[in-house]
C-alpha positions as CSV (number, residue, x, y, z in Angstrom):
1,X,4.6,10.0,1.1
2,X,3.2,11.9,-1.8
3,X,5.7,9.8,-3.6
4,X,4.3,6.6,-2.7
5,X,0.8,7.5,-3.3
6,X,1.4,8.6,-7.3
7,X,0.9,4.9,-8.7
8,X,-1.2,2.3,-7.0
9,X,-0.1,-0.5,-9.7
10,X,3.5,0.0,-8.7
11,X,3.0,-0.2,-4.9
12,X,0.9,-3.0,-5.2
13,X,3.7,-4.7,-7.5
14,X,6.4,-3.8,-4.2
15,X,3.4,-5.7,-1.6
16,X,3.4,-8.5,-3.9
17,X,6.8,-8.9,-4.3
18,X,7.5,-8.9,-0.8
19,X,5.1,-10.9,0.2
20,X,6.5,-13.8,-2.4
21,X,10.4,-13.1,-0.5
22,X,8.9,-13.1,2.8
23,X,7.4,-16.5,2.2
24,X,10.6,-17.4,0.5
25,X,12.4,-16.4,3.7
26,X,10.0,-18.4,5.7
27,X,10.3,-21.5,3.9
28,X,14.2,-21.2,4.2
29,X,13.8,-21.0,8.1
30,X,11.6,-23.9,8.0
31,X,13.9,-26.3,6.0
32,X,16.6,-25.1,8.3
33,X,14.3,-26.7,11.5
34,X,14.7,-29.8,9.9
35,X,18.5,-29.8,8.2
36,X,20.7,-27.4,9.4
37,X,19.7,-24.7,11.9
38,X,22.7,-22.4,10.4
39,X,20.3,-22.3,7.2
40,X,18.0,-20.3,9.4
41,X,20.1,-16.9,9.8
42,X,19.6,-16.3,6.1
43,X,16.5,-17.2,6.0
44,X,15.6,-14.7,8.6
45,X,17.7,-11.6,6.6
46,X,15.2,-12.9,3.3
47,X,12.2,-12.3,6.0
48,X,13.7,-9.2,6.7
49,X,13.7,-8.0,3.4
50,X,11.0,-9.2,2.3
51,X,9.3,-7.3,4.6
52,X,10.3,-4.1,3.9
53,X,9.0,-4.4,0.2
54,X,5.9,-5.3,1.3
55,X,5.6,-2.4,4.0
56,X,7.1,-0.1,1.0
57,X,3.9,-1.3,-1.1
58,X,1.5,-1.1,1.5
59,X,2.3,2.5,2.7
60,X,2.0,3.2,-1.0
61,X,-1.5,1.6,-1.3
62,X,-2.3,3.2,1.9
63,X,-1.3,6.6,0.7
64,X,-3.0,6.5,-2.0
65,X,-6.1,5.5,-0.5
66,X,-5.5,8.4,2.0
67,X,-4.9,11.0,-0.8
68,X,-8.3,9.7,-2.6
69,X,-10.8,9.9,-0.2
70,X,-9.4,13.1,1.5
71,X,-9.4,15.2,-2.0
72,X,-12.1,18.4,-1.3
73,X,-15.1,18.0,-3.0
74,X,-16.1,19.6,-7.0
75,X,-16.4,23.6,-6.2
76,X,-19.5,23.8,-8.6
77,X,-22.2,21.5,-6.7
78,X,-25.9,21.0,-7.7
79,X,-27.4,22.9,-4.1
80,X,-25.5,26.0,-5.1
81,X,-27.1,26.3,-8.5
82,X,-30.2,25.5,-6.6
83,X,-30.0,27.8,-4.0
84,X,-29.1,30.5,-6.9
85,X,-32.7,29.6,-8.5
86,X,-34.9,30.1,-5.8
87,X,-32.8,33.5,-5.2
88,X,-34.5,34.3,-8.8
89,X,-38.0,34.0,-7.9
90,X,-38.6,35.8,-4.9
């Protein structure tokens, strides 16, 4: 997962991707509704893949969001230095 979560730009570039072949794959199911149904069995294997890029990107986006807002906060805070100062005066 770590993997995933490295570069946002990237994983956004798989969602996007996949996105664009999964609406590829839908359009080819829709043309075969109207022509030829047998045009329909590829169209669902392009759905297919395209949605496995765009579950690849969004577990990356995901991951990295994850990774970001669960990082443990700066060791050297503000109230410590405080607290350290008030310790002087007494």
């Amino acid at each position: 997962m770590q993997r995933f979560a490295n570069d946002p730009n990237k994983s956004w570039a798989f969602f996007k991707r996949g996105l664009g072949i999964f609406c590829l794959g839908a359009v080819v199911i829709l043309i075969g509704a109207k022509i030829a149904p047998i045009i329909q069995i590829p169209g669902l294997i392009i759905l297919a893949v395209g949605s496995l890029y765009s579950i690849r990107g969004y577990l990356g986006i995901l991951a990295h969001r994850m990774t970001a807002s669960f990082k443990p906060p700066p060791s050297s805070l503000k109230l410590n230095s405080l607290s350290d100062d008030s310790d002087k005066d007494k």
